[in-house]
C-alpha positions as a printed Julia matrix, in Angstrom:
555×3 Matrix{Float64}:
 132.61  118.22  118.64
 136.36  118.45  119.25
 136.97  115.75  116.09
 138.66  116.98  112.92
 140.06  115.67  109.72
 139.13  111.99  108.83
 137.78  111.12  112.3
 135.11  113.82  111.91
 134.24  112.57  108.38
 133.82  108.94  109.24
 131.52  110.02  112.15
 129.55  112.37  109.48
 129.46  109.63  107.09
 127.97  106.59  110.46
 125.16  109.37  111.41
 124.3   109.68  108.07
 124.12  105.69  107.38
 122.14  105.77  110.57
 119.72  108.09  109.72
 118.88  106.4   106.66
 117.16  103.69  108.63
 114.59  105.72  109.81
 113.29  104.85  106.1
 110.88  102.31  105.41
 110.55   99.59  105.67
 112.03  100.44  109.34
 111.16  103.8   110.34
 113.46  103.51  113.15
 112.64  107.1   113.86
 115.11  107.8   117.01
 118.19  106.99  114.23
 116.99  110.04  112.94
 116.61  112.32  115.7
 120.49  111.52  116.48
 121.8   111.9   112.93
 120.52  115.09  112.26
 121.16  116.38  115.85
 124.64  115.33  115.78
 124.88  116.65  112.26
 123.7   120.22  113.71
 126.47  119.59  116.66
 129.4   118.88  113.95
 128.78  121.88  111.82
 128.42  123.7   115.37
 132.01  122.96  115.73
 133.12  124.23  112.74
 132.98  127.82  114.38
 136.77  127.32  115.46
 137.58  127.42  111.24
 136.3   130.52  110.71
 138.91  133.72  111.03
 138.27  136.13  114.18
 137.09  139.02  112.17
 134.21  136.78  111.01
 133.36  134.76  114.89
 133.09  138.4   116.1
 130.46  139.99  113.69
 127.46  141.79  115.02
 125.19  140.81  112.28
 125.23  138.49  109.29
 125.51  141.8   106.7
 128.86  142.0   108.5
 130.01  138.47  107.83
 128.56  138.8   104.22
 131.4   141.46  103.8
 134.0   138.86  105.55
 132.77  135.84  103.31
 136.67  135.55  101.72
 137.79  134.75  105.46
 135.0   131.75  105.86
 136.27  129.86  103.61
 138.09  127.21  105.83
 134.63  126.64  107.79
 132.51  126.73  104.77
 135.26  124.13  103.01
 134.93  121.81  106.28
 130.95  121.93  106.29
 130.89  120.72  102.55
 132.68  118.23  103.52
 130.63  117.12  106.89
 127.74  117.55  104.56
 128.86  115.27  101.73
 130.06  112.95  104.34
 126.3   112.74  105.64
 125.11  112.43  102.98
 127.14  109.49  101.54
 126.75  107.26  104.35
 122.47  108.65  104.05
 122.36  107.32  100.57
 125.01  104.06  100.87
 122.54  102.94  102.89
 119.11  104.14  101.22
 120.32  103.32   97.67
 122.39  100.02   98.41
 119.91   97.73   96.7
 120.97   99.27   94.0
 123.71   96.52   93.69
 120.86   93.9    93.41
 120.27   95.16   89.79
 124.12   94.37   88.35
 123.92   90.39   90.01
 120.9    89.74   87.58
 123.76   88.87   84.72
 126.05   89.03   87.43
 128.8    87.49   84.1
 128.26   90.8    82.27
 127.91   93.36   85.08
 128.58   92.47   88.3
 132.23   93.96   87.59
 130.18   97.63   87.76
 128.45   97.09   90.97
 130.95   98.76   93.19
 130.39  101.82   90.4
 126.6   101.89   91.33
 126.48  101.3    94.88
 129.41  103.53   95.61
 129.78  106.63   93.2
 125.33  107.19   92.57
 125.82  107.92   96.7
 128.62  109.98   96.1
 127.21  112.09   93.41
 124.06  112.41   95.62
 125.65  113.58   98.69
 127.28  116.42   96.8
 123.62  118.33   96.91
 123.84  117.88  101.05
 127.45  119.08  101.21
 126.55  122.14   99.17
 123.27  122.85  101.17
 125.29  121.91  104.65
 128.11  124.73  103.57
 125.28  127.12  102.75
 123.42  126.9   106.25
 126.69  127.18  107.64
 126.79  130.57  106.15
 123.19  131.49  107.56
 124.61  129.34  110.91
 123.18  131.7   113.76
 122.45  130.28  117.41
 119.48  128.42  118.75
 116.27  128.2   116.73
 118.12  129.35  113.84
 120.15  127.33  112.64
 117.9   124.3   112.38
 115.56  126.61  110.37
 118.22  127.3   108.13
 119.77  123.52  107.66
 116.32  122.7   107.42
 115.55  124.72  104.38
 118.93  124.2   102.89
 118.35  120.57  103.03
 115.26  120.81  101.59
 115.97  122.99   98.68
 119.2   120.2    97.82
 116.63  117.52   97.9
 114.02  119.53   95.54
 117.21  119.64   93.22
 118.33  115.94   93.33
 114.77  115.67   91.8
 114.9   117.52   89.13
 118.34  118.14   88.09
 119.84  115.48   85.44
 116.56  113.82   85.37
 116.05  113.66   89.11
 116.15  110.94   91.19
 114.07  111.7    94.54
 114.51  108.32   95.6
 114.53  108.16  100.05
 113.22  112.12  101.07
 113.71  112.26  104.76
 109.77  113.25  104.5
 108.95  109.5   104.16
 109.63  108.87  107.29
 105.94  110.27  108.17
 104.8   106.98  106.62
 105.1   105.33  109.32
 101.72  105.62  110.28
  98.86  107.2   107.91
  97.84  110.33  110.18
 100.64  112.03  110.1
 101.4   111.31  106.22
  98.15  112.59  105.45
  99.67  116.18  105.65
 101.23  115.54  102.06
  98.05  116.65  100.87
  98.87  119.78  101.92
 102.74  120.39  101.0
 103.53  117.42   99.72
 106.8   114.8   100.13
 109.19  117.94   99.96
 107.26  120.15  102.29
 107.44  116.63  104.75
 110.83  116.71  104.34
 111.41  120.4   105.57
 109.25  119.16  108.62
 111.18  116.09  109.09
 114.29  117.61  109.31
 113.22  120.79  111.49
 111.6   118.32  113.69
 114.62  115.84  113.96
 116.67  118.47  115.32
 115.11  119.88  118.59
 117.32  117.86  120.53
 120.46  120.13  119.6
 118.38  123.33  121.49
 119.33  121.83  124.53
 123.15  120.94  123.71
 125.66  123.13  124.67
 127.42  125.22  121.84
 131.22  125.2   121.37
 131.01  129.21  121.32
 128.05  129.86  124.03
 128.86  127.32  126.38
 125.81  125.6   128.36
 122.93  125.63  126.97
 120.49  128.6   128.4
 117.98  127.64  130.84
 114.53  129.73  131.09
 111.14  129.75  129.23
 112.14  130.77  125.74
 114.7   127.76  125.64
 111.75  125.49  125.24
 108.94  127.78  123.1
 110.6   126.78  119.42
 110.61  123.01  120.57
 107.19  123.1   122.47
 105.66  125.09  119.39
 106.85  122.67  116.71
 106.08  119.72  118.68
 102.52  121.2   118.76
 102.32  121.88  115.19
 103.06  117.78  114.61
 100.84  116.79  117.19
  97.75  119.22  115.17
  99.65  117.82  112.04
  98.45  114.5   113.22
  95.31  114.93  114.64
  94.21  116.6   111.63
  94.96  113.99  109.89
  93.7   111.42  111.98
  90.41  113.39  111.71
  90.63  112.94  107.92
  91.13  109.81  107.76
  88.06  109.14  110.56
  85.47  110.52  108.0
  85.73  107.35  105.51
  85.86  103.85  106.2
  88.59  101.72  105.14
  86.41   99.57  103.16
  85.92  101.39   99.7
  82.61  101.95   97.83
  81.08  100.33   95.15
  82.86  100.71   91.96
  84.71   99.22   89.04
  86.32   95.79   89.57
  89.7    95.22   88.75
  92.3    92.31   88.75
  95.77   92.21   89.34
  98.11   89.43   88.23
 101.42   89.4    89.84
 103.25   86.46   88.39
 107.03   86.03   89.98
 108.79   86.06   87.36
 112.45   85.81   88.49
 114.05   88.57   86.22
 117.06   86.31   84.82
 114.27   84.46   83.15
 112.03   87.2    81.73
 113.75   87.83   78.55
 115.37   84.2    77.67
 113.23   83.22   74.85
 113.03   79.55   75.73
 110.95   80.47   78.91
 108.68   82.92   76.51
 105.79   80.75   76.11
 106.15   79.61   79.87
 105.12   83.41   80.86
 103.0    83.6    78.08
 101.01   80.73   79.6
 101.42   81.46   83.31
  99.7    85.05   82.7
  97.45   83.68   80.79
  96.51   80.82   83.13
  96.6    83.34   86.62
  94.53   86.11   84.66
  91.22   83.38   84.39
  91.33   81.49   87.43
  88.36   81.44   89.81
  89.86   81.91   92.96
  87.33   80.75   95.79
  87.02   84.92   96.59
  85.95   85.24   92.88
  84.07   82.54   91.79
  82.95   83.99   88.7
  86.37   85.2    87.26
  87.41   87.68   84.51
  83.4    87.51   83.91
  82.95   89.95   87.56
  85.97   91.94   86.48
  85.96   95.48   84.62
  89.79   95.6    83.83
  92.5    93.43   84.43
  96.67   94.82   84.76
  99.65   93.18   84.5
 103.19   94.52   85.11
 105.99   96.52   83.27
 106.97   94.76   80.67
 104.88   91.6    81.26
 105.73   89.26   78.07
 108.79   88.86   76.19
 107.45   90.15   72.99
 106.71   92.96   71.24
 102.52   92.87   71.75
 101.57   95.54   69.05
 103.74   93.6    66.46
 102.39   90.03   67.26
  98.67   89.48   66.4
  99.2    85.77   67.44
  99.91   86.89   70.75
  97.12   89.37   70.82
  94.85   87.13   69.45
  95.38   84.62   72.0
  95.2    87.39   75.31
  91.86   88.62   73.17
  90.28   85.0    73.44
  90.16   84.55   77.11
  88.87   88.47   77.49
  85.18   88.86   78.37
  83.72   91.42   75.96
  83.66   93.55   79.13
  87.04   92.95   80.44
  90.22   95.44   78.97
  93.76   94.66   79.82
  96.13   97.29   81.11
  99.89   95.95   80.58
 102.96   96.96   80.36
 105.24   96.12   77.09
 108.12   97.22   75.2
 106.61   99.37   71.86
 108.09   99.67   68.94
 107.96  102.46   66.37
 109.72  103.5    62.83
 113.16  106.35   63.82
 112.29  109.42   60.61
 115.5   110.19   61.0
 116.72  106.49   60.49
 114.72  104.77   58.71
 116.55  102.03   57.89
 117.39  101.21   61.58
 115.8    98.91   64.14
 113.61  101.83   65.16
 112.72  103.63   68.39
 111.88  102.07   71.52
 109.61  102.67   74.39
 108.89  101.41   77.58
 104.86  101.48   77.34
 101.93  100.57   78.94
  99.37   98.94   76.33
  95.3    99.17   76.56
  94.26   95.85   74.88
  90.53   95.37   74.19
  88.87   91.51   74.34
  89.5    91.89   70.21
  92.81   91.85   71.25
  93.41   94.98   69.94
  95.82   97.88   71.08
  93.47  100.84   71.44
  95.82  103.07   73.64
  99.19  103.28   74.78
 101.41  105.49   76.98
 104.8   105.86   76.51
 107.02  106.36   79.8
 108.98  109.81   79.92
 110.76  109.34   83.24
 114.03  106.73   82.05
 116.38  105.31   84.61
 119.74  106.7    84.14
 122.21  103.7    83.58
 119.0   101.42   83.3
 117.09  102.4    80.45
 119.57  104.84   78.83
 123.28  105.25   79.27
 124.22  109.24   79.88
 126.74  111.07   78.03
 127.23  107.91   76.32
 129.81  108.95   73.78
 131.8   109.21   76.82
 130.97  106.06   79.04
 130.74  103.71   76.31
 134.75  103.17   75.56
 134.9   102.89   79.46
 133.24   99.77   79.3
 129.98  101.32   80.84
 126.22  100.45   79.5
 122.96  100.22   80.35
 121.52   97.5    82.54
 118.46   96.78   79.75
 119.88   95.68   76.73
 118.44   97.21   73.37
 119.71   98.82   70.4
 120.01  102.46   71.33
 118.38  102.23   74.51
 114.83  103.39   75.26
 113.84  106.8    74.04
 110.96  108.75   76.28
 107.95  109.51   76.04
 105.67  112.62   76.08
 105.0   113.04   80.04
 102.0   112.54   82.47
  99.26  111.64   80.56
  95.61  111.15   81.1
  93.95  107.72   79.31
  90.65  107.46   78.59
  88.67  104.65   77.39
  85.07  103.29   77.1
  84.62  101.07   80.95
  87.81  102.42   82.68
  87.45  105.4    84.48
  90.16  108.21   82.99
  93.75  107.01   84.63
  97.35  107.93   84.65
  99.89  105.66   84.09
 103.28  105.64   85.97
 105.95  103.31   84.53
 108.24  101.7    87.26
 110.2   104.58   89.11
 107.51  107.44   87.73
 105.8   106.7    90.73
 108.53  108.36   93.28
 108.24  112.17   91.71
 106.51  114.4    93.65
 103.92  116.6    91.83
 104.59  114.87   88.44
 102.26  112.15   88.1
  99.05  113.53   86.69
  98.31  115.89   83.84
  96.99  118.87   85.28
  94.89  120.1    82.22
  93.0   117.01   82.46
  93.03  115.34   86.05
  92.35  111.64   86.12
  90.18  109.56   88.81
  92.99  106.71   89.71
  96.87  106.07   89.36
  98.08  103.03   87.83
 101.9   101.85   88.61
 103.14   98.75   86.65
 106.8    97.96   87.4
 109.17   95.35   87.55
 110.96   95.04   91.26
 112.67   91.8    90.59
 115.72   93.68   89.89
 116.12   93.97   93.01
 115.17   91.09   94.65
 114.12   90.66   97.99
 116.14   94.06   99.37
 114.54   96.95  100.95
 114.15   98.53   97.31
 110.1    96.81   96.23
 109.17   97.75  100.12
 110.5   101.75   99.93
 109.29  101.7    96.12
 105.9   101.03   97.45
 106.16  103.47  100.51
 106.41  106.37   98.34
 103.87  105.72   95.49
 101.1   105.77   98.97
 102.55  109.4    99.0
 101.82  110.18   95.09
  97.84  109.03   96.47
  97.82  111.0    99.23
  99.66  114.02   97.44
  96.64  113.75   94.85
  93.56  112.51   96.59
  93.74  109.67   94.11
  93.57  105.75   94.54
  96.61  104.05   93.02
  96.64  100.73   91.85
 100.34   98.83   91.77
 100.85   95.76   89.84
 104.66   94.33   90.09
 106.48   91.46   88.85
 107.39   89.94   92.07
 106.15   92.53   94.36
 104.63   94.41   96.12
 101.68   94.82   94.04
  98.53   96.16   95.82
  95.5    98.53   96.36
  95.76  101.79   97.88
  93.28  104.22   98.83
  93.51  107.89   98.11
  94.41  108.25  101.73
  97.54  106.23  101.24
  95.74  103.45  103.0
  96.76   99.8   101.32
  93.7    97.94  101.06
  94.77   95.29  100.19
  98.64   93.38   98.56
 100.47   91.06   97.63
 103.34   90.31   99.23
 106.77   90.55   97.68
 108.11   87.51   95.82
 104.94   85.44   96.0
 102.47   84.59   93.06
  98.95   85.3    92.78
  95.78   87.78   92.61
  94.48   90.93   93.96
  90.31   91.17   92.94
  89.25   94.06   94.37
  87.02   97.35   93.57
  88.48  100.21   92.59
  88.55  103.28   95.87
  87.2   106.67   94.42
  88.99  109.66   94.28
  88.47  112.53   96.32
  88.48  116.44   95.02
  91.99  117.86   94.26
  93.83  118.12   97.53
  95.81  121.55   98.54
  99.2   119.79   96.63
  96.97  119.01   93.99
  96.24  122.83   93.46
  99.57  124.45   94.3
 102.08  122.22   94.32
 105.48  123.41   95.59
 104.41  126.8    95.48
 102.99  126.04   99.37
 107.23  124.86   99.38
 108.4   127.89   98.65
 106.13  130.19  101.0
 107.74  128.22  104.04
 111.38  128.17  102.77
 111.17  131.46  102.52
 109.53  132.41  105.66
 112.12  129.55  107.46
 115.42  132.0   105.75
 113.79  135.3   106.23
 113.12  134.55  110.16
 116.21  132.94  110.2
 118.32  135.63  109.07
 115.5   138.43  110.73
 116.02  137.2   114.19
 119.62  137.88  114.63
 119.09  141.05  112.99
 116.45  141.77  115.57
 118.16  140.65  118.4
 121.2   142.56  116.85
 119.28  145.64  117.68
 118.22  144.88  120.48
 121.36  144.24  122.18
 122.64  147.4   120.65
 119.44  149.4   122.02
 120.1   148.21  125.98
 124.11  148.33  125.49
 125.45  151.66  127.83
């Protein structure tokens, strides 16, 4: 607490690195209890910044009306914050640089620009929330409510603003077991994180405070600890309850397959290996496993991944023709595929392209096709492109104008497949965004391509938080992926059953059924907003309260 300058920012930026491996696949939890309780302690410090006329206000109306004089102390808790927050998502995001050693001749030369300057950009959102709490900053109880709900609010906006990119909410960290995640249902990955980060905390009640000196002893030191601890142990037992009411197996219902072929992704598009995959998918969609005797014949629909062959399907009847041929008249093909259609305004160009996901019938016809809406900055499209271009900066996936996007979350329907919605690749990590609301679908199906990024923590925290899109909707969600991890997963969040990452082969299972809309389902973030706003209002109503009463007993 007594560090300042670049010593106090290189500790800000090791908590935050260390926090970030409370994420899956670790959940080393204790990392972060520390972080954000050391966090709390640094900003704690930053009392000695502000001017005297502020430290002495009675209230916070009074340092509202000093907020000129604050500025050194709200200055130095930006910067704690973004220093956090850096070494937070240096950490989280650093398989990132996976991605730029596919064609490591052509980009490798960017990766430091990925791994370092996304992180940086992110962190800005926790500076700016860390130098607003620091205006609420009150003692005890308070404060955490207020970082808490600061936090929180940065993290709604670093997925939604410029596209979004929610990737690694401190809320996942309640995956670490499927009782306590099961409260997602209720308030969802951002209300998680609120909890996460109130909860994470408590330690700092019983630290002493630069300004109050020990830490007060007595029964209403531990009632805000003991009451939220309580609240996560309900949390939890509520959802163990929840979960106690089904069985893991699931019932009777349509049979799927899922092909998951390895592809390494330096081969994927190289058209001497195109009839290779062609062949391979072709080969691992009709086998008879010893589990499945019967093949494609006891299967209702069969998926492959994001952009499974190197072709353009809907333009190739060859190719269609030969998927059609080794389709049961039952069977229908979910895959993904790179669509092609005619640009009205440029007719005379290559035309628009879209990242899709392709219903094929056992005619090998298209019969459906959703378009994805939700591009990866850098990866699909390159943004403000007129300006990175002559830098030497361009998208990872190479096409002529990039990919343009589609309409949003849709809801596919066709005869022998229940109604679904289809998430392309990253889709799947957007809270609340998944379904179509005016016309709610029975299942989730996720087709991506994680060989970008090889055998990193990135497939493994991809496939943490599509279990939370499930449990957020009370929907089963079905994940095929290139080279992992492509599984089953119940609308509990439960995986029933996988593949594991970077291995070949098959998932026949049954499709889980869906259970009614869940409280998220409903509401959404609304539920968000009724406990940020109680968290600032008590926040800021307690020291006026206490204000009062001091006032009332003074002589």
């Amino acid at each position: 607490m007594t560090l300042s300058g670049w010593r106090r920012l290189c500790l800000a930026a090791a908590l935050g690195a260390m926090s970030a491996l409370a994420q899956p696949p670790l959940y080393l939890l204790p990392a972060l209890f520390l972080g954000i309780t050391l966090l709390v302690c640094l900003l704690d410090a930053t009392e000695r910044d502000l001017e005297p006329k502020v430290r002495g206000s009675k209230n916070w109306t009074a340092a509202l009306g000093h907020a000129g004089e604050s500025r050194p102390r709200l200055k130095t808790a930006f910067a704690i914050g973004w220093a956090f927050g850096f070494g937070y998502f240096l950490v989280s995001f650093y398989w990132i640089g996976e991605a730029f050693l596919v064609e490591a001749e052509t980009y490798a030369w960017m990766m430091p620009l990925g791994v370092v300057i996304l992180p940086a950009a992110m962190a800005i959102y926790w500076g700016l929330a860390t130098a607003a709490a620091t205006f609420l900053w009150r003692p005890g109880i308070r404060r955490l409510l207020a970082l808490a709900a600061c936090l929180t609010i940065a993290e709604w906006l670093r997925g939604h603003l410029f596209t979004g990119f929610p990737w690694a909410l401190p809320g996942y960290v309640f995956g670490f077991a499927d009782a306590p995640a099961q409260a997602a249902s209720l308030v969802g990955a951002y209300g998680l994180t609120f909890f996460a980060l109130l909860l994470a905390g408590l330690p700092v009640l019983f630290i002493p405070r630069v300004k109050e000196g020990p830490a007060r002893s007595g029964p209403w030191r531990w009632a805000a600890p003991a009451l939220l601890v309580l609240a996560f142990a309900l949390s939890s037992a509520w959802g163990a309850m929840r979960l106690s009411g089904e069985g893991s197996a699931p019932a009777l219902g349509p049979r799927l397959r899922i092909v998951q072929p390895n592809i390494e992704q330096g081969e994927k598009w190289s058209p001497e290996h195109a009839p290779q995959i062609l062949n391979l998918f072709l080969e691992l969609s009709a086998a008879t496993p010893d589990t499945n005797p019967q093949g494609l014949d006891a299967v209702d629909f069969l998926i492959w991944p994001e952009s499974a062959l190197p072709f353009l399907i809907d333009e190739r009847a060859d190719i269609r023709g030969v998927i059609g041929a080794i389709l049961p008249e039952n069977v229908t093909l979910l895959t993904g595929g790179i669509r092609r259609e005619q640009d009205p305004e440029y007719p005379a160009s290559q035309g628009l392209f879209y990242n899709s996901l392709q219903v094929i019938d056992h005619t090998g016809n298209v019969v459906a096709y959703y378009d994805k809406w939700h591009l990866v900055p850098f990866g699909e499209y390159l943004p403000l492109e007129s300006w990175l271009r002559p830098l030497g900066l361009r998208k990872l996936v190479t096409l002529p104008g990039g990919f343009s996007a589609g309409q949003g979350p849709q809801t596919l329907s066709f005869a022998g497949i229940p109604p679904f919605s289809p998430l392309i690749c990253y889709e799947a990590i957007f809270p609340g965004e998944v379904v179509d609301e005016a016309n709610r679908p029975q299942w989730l199906v996720n087709v991506t391509n994680d060989a970008w990024f090889g055998q990193s923590f990135g497939p493994y925290q991809h496939l943490a938080q599509a279990r939370f899109r499930a449990i957020e909707e009370g929907l089963p969600l079905v994940r095929a992926a290139n080279t992992g991890i492509s599984a089953v997963i119940d609308p509990y969040g439960r995986i029933l059953e996988q593949i594991g990452l970077g291995k070949r082969g098959l998932i026949d299972g049954m499709l889980p059924p869906a259970l009614p809309p869940t409280l998220y389902s409903k509401y959404g973030n609304w539920i968000l907003v009724l406990i940020l706003s109680l968290a600032l209002f008590t926040s800021i109503r307690l020291k006026s309260s206490r204000t009062n009463i001091k006032k009332a007993n003074s002589p």
